[in-house]
BATIVEX-900359 format. One record per residue (C-alpha): residue in one letter; x, y, z. Coordinates in Angstrom, 1 decimal. Each point is the difference from the previous one (the first is absolute). Last residue first. Example, Ala and Ser with C-alpha at 12.3 -4.5 7.8 and 13.67 -1.06 7.14 Angstrom:
BEGIN
REC  res       x       y       z
REC    s    13.7    -1.1     7.1
REC    a    -1.4    -3.4     0.7
REM end
This chain:
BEGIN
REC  res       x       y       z
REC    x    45.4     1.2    24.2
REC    x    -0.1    -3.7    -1.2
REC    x     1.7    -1.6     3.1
REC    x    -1.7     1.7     2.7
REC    x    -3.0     0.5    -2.0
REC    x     0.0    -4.0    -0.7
REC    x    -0.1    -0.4     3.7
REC    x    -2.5     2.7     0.3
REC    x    -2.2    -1.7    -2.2
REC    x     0.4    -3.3     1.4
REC    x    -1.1     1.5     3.8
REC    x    -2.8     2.2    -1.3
REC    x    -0.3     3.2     1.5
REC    x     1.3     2.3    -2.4
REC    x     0.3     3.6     0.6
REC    x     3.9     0.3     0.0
REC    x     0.3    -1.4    -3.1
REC    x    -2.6     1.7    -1.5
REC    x     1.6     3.1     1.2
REC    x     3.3    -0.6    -1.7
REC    x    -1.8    -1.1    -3.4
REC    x    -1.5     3.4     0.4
REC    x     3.1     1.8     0.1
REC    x     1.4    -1.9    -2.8
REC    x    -3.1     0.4    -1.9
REC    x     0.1     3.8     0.2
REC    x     4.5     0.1    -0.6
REC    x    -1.2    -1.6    -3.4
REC    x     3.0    -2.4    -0.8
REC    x    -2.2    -2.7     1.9
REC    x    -2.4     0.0    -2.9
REC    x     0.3    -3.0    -1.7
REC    x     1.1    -3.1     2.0
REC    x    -1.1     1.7     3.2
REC    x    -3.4     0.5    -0.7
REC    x    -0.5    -3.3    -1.6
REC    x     1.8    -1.1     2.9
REC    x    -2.4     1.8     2.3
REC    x    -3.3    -1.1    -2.3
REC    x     1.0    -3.6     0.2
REC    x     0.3     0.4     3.8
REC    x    -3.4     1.5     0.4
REC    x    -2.0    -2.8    -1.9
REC    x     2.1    -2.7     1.9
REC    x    -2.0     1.6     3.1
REC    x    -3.7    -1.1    -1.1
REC    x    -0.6     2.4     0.4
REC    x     0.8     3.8    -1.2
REC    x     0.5     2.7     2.7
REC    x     3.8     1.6    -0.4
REC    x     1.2    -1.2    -3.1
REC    x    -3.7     0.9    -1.2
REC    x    -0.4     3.8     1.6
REC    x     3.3     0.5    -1.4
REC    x    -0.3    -0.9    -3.4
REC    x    -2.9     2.2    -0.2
REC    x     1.4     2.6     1.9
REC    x     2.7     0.2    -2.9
REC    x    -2.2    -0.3    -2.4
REC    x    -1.6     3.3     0.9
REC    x     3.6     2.0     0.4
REC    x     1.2    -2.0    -3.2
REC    x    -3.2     1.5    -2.0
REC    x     2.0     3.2    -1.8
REC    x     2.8    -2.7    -0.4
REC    x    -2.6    -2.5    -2.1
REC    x     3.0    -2.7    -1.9
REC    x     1.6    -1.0     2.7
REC    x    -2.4    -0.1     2.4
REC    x    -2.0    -2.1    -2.7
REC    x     2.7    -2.5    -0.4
REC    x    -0.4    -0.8     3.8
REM end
């Protein structure tokens, strides 16, 4: 996360990084501590917000979307 921060001309590639792993990573507790990381530091970008959104709305796994529900 620090490095999104600190690499703006490589946000665009980290960003599908960090999507690709919230999204696909197993075993699932993997995915949910890269969405709060996520959240916790980034949501002021209007990027990661979006794609925290569609996350959400992607997930098939019934504690995660609890949590989502909650968290999001």
């Amino acid at each position: 996360m620090l490095a999104y921060a600190m690499l703006p001309s490589r946000r665009s590639q980290l960003r599908a990084l960090f999507s690709e792993a919230a999204r696909t990573e197993n075993p699932w507790y993997v995915r949910l501590i890269l969405v709060q990381n996520l959240r916790l530091r980034l949501a002021r970008d209007p990027d990661i917000a979006q794609l925290l959104q569609q996350i959400k709305a992607e997930e098939t796994h019934p504690i995660l979307r609890k949590y989502y529900d909650q968290l999001l």
